[in-house]
Backbone as XML, in Angstrom:
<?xml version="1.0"?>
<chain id="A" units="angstrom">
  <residue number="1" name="UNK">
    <atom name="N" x="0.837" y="-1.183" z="0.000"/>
    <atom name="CA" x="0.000" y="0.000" z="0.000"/>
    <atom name="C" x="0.880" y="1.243" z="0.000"/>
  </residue>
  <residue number="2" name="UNK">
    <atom name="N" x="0.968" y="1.921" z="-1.074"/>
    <atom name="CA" x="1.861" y="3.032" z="-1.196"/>
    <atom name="C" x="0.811" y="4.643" z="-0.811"/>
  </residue>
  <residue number="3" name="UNK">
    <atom name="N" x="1.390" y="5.088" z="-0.192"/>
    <atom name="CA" x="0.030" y="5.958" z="0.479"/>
    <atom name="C" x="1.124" y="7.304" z="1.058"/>
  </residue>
  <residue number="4" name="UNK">
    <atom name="N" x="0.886" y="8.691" z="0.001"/>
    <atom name="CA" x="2.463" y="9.689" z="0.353"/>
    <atom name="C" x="1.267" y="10.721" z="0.298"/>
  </residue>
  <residue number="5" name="UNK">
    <atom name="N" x="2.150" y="11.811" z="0.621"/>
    <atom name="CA" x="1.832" y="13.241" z="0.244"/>
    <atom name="C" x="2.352" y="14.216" z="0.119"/>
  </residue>
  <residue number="6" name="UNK">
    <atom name="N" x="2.004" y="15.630" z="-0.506"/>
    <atom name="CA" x="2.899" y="16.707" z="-1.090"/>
    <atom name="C" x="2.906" y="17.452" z="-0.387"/>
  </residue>
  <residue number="7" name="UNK">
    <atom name="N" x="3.619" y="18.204" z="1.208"/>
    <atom name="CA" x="3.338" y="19.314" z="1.799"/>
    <atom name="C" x="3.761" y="20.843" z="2.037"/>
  </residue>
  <residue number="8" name="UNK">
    <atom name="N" x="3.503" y="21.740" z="2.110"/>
    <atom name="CA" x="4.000" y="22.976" z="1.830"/>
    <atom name="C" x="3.962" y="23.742" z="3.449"/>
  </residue>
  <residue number="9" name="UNK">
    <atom name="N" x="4.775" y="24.284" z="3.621"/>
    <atom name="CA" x="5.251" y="23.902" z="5.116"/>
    <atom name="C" x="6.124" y="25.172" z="5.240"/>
  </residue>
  <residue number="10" name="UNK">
    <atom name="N" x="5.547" y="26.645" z="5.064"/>
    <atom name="CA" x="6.888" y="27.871" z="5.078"/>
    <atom name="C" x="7.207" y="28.040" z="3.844"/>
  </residue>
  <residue number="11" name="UNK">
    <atom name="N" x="6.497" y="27.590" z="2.914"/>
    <atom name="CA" x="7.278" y="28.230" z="1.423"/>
    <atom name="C" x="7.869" y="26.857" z="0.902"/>
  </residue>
  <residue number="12" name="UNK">
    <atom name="N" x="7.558" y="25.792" z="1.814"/>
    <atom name="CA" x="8.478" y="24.550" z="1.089"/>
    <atom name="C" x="8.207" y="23.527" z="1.082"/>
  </residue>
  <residue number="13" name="UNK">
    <atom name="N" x="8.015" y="22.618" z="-0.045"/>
    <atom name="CA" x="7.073" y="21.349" z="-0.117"/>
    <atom name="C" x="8.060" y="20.051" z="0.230"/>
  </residue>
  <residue number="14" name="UNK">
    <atom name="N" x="7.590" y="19.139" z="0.611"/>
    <atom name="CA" x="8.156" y="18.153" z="1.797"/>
    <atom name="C" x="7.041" y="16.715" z="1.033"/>
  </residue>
  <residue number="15" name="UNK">
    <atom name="N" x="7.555" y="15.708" z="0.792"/>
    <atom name="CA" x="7.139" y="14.679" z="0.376"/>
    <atom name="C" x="7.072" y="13.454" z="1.533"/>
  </residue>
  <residue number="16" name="UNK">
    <atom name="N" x="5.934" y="13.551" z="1.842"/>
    <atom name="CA" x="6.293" y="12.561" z="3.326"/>
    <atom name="C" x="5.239" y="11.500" z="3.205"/>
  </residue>
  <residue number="17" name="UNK">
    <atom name="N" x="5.607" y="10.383" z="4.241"/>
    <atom name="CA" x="4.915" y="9.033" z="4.439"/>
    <atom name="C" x="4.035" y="9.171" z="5.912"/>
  </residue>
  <residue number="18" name="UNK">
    <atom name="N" x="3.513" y="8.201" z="6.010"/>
    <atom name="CA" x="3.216" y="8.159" z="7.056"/>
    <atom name="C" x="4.021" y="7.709" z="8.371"/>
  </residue>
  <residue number="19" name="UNK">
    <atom name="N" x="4.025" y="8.183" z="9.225"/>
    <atom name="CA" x="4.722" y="7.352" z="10.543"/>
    <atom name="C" x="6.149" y="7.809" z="10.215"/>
  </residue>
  <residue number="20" name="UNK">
    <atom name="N" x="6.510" y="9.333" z="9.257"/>
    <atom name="CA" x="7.887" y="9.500" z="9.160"/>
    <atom name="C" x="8.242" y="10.796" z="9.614"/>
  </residue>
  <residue number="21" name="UNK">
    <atom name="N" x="9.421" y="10.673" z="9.859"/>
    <atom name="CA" x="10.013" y="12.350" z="10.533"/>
    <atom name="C" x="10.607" y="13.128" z="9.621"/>
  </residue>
  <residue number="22" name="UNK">
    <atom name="N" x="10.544" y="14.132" z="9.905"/>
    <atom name="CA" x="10.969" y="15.256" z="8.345"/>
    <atom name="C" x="11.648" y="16.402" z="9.591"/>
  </residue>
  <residue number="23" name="UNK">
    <atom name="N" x="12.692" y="16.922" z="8.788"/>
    <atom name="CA" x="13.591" y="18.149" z="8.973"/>
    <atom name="C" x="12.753" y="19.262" z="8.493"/>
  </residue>
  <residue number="24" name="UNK">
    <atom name="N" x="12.182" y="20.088" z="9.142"/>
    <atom name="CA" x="12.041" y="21.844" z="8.332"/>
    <atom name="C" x="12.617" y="22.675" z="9.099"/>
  </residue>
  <residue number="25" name="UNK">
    <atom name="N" x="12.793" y="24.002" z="8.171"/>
    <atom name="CA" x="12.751" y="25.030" z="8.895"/>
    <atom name="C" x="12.766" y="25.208" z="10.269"/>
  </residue>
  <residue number="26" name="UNK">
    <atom name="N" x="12.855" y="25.910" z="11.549"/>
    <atom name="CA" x="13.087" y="26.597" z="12.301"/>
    <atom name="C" x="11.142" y="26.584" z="12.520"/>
  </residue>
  <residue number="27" name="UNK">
    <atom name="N" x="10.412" y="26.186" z="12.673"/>
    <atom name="CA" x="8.902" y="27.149" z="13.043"/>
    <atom name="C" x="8.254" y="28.442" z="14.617"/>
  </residue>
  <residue number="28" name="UNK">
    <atom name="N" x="8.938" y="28.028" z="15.453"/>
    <atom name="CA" x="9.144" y="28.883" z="16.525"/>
    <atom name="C" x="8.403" y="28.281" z="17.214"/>
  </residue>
  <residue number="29" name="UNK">
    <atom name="N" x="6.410" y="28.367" z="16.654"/>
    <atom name="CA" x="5.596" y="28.152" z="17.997"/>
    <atom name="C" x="5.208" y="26.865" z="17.570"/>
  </residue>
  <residue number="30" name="UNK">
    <atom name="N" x="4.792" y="26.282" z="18.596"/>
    <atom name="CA" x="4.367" y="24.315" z="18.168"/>
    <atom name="C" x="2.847" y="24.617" z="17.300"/>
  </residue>
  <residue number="31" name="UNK">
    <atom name="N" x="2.613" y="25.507" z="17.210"/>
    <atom name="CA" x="1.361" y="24.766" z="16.057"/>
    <atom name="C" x="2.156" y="24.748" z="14.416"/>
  </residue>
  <residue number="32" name="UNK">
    <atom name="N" x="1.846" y="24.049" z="13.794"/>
    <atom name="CA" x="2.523" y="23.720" z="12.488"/>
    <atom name="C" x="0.871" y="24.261" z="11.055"/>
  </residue>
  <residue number="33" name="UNK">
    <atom name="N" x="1.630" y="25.336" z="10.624"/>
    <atom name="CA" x="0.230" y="25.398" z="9.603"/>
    <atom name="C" x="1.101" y="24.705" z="8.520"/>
  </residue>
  <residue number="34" name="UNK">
    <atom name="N" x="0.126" y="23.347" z="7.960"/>
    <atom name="CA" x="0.850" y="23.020" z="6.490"/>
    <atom name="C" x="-0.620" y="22.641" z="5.345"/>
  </residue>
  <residue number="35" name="UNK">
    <atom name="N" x="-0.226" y="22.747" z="4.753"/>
    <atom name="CA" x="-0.662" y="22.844" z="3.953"/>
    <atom name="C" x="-0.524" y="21.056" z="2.664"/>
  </residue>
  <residue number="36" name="UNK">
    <atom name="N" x="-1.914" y="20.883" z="2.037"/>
    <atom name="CA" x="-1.220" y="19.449" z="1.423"/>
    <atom name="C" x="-1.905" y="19.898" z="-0.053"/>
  </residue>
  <residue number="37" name="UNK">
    <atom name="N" x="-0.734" y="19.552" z="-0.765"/>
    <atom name="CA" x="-0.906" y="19.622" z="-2.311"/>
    <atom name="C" x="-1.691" y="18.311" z="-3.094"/>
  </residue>
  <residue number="38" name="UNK">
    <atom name="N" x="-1.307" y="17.513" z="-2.530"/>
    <atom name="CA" x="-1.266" y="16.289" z="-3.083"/>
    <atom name="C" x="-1.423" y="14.590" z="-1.941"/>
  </residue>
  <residue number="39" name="UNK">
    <atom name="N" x="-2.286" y="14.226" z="-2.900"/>
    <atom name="CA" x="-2.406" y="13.401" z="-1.887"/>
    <atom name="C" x="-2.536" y="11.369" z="-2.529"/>
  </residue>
  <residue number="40" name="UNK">
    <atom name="N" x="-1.672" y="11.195" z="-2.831"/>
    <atom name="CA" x="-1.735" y="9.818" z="-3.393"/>
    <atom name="C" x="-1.691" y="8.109" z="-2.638"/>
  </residue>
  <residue number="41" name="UNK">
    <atom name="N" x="-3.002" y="7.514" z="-3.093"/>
    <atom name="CA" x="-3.552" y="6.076" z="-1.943"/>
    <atom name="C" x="-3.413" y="5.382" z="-3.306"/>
  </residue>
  <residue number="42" name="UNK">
    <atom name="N" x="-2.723" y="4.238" z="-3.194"/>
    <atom name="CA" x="-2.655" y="3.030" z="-3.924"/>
    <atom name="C" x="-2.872" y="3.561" z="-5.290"/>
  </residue>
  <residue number="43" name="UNK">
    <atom name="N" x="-3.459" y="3.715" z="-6.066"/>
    <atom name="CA" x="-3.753" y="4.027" z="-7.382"/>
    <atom name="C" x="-4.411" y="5.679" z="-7.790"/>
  </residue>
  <residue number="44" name="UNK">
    <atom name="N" x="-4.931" y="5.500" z="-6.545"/>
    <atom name="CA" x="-5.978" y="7.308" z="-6.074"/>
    <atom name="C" x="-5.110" y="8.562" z="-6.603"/>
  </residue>
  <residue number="45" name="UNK">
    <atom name="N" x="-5.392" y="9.257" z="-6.901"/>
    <atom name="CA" x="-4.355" y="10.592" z="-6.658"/>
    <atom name="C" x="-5.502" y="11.606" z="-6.611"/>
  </residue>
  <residue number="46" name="UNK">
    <atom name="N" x="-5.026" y="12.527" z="-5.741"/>
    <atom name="CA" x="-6.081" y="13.968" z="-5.841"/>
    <atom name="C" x="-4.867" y="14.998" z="-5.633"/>
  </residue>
  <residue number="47" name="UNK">
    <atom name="N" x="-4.926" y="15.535" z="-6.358"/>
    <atom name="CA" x="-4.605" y="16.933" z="-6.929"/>
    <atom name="C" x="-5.204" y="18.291" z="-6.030"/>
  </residue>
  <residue number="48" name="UNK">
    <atom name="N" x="-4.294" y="19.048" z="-5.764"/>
    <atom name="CA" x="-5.681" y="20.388" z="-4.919"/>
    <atom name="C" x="-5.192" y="21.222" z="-6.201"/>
  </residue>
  <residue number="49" name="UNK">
    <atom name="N" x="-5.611" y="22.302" z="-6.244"/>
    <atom name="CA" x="-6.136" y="23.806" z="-6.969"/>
    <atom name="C" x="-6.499" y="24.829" z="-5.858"/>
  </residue>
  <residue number="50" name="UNK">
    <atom name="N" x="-5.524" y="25.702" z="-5.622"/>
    <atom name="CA" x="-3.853" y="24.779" z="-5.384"/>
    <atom name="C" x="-4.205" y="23.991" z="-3.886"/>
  </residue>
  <residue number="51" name="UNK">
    <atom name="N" x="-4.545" y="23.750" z="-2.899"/>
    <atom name="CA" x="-4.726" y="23.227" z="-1.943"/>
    <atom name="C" x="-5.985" y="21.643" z="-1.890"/>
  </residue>
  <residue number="52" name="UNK">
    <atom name="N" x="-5.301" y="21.142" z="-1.302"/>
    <atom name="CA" x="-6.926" y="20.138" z="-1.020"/>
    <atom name="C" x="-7.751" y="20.678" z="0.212"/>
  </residue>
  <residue number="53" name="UNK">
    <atom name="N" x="-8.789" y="20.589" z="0.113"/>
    <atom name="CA" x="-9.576" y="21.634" z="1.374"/>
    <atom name="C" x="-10.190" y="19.892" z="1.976"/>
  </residue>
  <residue number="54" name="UNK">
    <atom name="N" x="-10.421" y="18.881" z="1.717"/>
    <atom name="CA" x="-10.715" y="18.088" z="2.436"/>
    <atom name="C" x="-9.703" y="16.810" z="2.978"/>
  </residue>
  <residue number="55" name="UNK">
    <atom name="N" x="-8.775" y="17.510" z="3.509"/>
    <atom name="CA" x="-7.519" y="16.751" z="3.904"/>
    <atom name="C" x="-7.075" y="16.807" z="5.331"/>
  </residue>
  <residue number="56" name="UNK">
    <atom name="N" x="-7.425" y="15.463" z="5.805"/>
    <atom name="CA" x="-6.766" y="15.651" z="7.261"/>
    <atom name="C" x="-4.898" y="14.869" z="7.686"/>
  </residue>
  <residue number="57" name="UNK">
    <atom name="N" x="-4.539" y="15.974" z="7.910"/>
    <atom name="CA" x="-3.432" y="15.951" z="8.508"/>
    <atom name="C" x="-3.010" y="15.623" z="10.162"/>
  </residue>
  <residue number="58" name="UNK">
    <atom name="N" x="-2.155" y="14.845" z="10.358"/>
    <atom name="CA" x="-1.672" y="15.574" z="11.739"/>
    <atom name="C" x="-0.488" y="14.899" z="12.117"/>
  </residue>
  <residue number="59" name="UNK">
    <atom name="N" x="0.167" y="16.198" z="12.346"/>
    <atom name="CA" x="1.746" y="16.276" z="12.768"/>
    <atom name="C" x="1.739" y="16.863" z="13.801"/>
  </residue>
  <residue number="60" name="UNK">
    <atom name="N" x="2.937" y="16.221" z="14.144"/>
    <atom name="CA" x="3.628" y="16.190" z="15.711"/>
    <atom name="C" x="4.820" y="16.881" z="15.637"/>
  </residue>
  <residue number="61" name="UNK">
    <atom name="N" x="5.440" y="18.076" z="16.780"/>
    <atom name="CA" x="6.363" y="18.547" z="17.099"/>
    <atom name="C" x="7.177" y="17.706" z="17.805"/>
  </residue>
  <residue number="62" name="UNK">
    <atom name="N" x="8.640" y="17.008" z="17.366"/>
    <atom name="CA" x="9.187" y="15.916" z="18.502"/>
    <atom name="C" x="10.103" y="16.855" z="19.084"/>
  </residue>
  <residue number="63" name="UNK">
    <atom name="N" x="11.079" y="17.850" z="18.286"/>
    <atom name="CA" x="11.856" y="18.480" z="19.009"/>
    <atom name="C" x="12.541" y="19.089" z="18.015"/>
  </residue>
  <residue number="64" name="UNK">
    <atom name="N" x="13.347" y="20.431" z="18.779"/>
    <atom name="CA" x="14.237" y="21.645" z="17.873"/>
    <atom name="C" x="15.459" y="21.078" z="17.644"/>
  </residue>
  <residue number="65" name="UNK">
    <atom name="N" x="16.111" y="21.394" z="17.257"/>
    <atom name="CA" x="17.441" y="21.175" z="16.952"/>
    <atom name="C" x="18.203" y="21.991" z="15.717"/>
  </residue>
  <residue number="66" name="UNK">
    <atom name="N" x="19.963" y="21.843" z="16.010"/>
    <atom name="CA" x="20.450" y="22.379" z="15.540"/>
    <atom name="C" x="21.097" y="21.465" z="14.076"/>
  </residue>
  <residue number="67" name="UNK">
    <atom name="N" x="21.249" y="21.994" z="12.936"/>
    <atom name="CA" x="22.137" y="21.017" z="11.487"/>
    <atom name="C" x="23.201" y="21.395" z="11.449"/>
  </residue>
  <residue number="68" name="UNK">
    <atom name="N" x="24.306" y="20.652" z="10.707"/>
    <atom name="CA" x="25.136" y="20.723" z="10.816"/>
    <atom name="C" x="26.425" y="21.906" z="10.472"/>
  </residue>
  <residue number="69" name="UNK">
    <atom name="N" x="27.264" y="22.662" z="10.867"/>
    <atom name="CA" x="27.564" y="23.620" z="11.039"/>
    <atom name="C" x="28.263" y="23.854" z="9.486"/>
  </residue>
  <residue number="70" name="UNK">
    <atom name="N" x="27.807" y="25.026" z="8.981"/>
    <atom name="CA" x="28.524" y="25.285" z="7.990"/>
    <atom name="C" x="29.423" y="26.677" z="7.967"/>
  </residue>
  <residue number="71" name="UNK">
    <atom name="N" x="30.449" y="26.433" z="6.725"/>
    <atom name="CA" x="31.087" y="27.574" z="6.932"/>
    <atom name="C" x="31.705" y="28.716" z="5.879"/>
  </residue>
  <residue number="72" name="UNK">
    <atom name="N" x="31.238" y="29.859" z="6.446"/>
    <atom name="CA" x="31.658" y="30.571" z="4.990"/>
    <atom name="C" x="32.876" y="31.409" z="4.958"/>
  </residue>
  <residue number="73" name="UNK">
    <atom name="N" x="33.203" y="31.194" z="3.778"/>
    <atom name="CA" x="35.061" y="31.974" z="3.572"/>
    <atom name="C" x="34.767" y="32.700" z="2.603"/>
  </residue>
  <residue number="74" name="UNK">
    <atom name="N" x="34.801" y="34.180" z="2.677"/>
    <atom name="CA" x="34.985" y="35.222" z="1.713"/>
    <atom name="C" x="36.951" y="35.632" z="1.793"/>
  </residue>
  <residue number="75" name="UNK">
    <atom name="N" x="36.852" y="35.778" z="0.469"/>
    <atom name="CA" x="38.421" y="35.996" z="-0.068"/>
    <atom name="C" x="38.328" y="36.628" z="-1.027"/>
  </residue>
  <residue number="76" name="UNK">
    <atom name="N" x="39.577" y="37.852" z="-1.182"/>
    <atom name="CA" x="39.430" y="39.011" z="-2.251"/>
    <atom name="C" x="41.174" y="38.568" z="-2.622"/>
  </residue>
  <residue number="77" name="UNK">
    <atom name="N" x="41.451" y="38.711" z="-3.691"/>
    <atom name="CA" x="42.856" y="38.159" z="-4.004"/>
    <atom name="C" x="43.609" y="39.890" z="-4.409"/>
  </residue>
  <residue number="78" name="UNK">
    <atom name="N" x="44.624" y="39.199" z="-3.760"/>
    <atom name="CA" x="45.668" y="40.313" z="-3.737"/>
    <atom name="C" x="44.969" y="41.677" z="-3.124"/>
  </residue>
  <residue number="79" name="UNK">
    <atom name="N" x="44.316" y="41.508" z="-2.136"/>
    <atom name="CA" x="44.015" y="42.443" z="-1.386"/>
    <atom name="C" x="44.231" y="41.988" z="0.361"/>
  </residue>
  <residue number="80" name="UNK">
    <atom name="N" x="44.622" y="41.166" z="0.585"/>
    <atom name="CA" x="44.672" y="40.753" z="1.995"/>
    <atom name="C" x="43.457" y="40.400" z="2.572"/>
  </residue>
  <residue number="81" name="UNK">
    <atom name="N" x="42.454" y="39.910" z="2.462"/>
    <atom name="CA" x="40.950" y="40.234" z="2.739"/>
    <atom name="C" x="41.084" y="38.802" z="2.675"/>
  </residue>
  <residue number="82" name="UNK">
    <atom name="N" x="40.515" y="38.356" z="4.277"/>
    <atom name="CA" x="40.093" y="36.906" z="4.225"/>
    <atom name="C" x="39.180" y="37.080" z="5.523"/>
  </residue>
  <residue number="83" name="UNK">
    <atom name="N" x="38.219" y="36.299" z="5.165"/>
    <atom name="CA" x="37.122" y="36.112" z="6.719"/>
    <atom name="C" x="36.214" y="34.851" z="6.552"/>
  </residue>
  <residue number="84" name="UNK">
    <atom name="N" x="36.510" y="34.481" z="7.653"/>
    <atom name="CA" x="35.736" y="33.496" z="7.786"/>
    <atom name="C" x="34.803" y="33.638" z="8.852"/>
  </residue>
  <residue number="85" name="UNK">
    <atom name="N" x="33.914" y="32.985" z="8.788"/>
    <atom name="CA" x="32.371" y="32.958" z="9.241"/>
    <atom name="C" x="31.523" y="31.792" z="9.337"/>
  </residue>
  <residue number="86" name="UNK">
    <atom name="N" x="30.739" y="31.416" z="10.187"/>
    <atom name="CA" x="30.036" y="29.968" z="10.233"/>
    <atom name="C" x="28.683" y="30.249" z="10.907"/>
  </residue>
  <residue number="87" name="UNK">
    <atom name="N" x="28.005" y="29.249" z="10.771"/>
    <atom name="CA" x="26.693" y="29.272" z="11.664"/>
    <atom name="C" x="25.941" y="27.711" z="11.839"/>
  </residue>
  <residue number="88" name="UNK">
    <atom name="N" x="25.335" y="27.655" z="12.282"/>
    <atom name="CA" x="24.065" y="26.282" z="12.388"/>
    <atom name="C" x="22.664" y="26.696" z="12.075"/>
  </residue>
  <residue number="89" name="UNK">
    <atom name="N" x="22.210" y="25.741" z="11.114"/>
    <atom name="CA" x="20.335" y="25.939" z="11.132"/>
    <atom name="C" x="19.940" y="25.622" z="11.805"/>
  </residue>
  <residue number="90" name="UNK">
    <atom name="N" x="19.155" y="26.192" z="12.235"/>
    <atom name="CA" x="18.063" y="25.716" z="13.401"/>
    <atom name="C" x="16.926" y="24.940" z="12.460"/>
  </residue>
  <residue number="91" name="UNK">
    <atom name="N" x="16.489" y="23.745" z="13.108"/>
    <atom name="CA" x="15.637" y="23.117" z="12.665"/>
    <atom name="C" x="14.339" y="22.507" z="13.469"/>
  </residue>
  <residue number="92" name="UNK">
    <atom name="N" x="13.111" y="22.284" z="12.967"/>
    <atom name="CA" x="12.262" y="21.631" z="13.996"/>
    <atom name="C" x="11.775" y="20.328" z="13.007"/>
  </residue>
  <residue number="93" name="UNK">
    <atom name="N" x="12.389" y="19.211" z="13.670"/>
    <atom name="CA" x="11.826" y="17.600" z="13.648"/>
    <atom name="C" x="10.152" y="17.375" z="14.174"/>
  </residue>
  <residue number="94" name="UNK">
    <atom name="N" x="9.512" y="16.961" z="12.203"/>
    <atom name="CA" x="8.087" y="16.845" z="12.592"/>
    <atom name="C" x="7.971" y="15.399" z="12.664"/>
  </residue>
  <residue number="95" name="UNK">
    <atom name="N" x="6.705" y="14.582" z="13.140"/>
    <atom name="CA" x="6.603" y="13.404" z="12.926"/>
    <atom name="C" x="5.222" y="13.767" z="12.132"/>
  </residue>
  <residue number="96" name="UNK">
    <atom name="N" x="5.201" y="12.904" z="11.094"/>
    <atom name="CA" x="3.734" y="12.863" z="10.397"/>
    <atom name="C" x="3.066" y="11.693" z="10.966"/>
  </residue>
  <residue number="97" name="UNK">
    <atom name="N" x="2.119" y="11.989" z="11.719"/>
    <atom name="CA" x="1.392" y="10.446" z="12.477"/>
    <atom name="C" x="0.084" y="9.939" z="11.201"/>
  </residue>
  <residue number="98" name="UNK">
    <atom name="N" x="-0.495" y="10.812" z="10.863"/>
    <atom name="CA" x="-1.415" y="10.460" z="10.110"/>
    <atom name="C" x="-1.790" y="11.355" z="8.556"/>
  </residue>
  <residue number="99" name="UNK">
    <atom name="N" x="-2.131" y="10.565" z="7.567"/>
    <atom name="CA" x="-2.347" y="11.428" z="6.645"/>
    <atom name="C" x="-3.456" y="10.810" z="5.975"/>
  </residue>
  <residue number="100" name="UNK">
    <atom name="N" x="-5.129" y="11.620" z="5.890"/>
    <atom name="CA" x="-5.921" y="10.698" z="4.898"/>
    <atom name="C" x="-7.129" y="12.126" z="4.051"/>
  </residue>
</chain>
């Protein structure tokens, strides 16, 4: 039984299963507005324009966290100019418990 969906989540669509955890964005407060594009059951597919309005969702906040640290090097040649700079994303781990 292949059973997914298309979600839009902050500007950004997220392809998830059921019973799976997904990385987004940073969201701040625990309610999660998402949004589902798409919604495909065994052979089924429904399409929204642009949203499906009869779609129940529900996701779970498990916890914040930080990704992995990246780092940036600006360099100007033959000018002496070097800097380096880094940071971490902040991220919030959803669980998708149910999707129908």
């Amino acid at each position: 039984m292949t059973k997914y969906a298309v979600l839009k989540i902050k500007g950004t669509q997220y392809k998830v299963l059921e019973g799976e955890e997904i990385l987004v964005a940073k969201l701040g407060d625990t309610k999660v507005q998402a949004d589902m594009l798409l919604l495909v059951e065994d052979d089924k597919v429904s399409i929204g324009k642009p949203v499906l309005k009869a779609s129940n969702l529900k996701l779970k906040v498990v916890k914040e966290e930080k990704g992995e640290k990246i780092t940036v090097f600006k360099y100007k040649a033959k000018s002496r100019y070097r800097k380096k700079t880094g940071f971490r994303p902040k991220y919030t781990r959803l669980l998708v418990e149910k999707i129908s």
